[in-house]
C-alpha positions in Angstrom: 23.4 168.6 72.6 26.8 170.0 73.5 25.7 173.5 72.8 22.6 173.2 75.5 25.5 171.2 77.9 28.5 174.2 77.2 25.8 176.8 77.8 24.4 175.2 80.9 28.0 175.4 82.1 28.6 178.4 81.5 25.0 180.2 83.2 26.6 177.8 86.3 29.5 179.7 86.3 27.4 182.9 85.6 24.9 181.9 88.5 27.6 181.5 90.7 29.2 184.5 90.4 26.5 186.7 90.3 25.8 185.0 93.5 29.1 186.2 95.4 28.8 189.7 93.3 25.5 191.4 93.4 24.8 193.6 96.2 22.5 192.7 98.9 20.3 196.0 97.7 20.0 197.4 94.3 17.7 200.8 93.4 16.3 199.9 90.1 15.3 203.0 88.0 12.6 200.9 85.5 11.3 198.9 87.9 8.0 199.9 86.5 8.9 198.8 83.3 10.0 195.6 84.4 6.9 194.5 86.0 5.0 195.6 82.9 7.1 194.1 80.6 6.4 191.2 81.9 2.8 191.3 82.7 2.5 192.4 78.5 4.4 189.3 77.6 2.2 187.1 79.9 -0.8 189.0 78.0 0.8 188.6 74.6 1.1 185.0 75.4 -2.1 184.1 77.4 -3.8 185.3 73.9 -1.9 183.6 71.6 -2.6 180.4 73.8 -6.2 181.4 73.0 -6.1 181.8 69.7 -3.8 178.6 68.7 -6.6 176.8 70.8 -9.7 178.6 69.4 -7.8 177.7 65.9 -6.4 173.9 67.1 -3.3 174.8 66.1 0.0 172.8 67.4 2.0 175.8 68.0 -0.5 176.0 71.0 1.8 173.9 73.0 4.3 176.5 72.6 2.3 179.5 73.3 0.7 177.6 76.5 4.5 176.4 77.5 5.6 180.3 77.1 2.8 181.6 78.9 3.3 179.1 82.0 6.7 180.0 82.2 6.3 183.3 82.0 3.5 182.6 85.2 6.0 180.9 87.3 8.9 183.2 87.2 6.3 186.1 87.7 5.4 184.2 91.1 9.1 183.7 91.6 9.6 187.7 91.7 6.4 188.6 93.0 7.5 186.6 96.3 11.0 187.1 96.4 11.0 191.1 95.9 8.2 191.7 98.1 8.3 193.6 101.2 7.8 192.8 104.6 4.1 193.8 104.3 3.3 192.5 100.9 4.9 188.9 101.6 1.2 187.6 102.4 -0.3 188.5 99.2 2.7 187.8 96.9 2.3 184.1 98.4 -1.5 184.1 98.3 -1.5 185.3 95.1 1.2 182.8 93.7 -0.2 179.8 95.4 -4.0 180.7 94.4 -3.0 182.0 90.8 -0.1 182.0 88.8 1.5 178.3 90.1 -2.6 176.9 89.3 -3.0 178.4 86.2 0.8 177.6 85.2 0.1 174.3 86.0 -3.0 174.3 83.7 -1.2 175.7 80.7 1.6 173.1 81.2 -0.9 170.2 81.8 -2.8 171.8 78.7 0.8 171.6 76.7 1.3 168.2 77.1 -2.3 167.3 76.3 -1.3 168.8 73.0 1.7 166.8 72.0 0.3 163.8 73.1 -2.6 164.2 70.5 -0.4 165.5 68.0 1.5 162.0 68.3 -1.1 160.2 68.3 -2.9 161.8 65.4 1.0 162.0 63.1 2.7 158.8 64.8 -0.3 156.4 65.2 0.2 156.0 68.5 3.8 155.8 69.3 4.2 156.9 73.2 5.6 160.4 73.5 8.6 159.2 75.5 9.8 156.8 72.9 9.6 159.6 70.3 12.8 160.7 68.5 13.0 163.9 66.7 13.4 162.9 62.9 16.8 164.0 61.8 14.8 165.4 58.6 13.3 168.4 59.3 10.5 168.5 57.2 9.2 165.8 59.5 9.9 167.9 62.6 7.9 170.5 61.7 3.9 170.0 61.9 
């Protein structure tokens, strides 16, 4: 718990200096990479989602958490770096898309734990859940 709090902390700090020191325009020479980076991880992820539910497998809930995530900060960028011209359809496609389907994959993520729990811990409500301090419990 400490570790999470100190690094919170310190990506604050981070945050806010980035903040004062980045320049209001920055020439990016892989831009093309980045944006398909990022599409191949949503891909990489989108599948494994589909597999791990094809498969009922628990680590679905992290694939389908990953893949969300990886949804919303796509929307994030998509509206935020567009253009003057392309502000429309980054917003369109963000609101119609990625936020749904991110939505569905985190909707789809907690429908997973909840049966895990109630198929491992007869029942117990997922917010009075502990994780077990042994880990061989932890791990399904």
């Amino acid at each position: 718990m400490f570790v999470l709090t100190g690094a919170a902390l310190i990506e604050v700090l981070w945050t806010i200096y980035i903040g004062i020191d980045l320049p209001p325009h920055y020439v990016a020479i892989h831009w093309n990479l980045a944006w398909v980076g990022l599409d191949v991880a949503q891909i990489a992820m989108l599948l494994a989602s589909a597999w791990a539910a094809w498969k009922r497998r628990a680590i679905l809930s992290l694939f389908a958490t990953s893949a969300a995530t990886l949804l919303v900060v796509d929307a994030w960028f998509d509206v935020t770096t567009a253009r003057r011209g392309d502000i429309l359809q980054s917003i369109l496609f963000a609101v119609l898309l990625e936020l749904p389907w991110a939505f569905v994959l985190f909707w789809l993520t907690r429908r997973t734990i909840r049966q895990i729990s109630h198929e491992r811990y007869n029942d117990i409500p997922v917010a009075k859940m502990t994780i077990p301090e042994s880990s061989d419990k932890f791990f399904l």
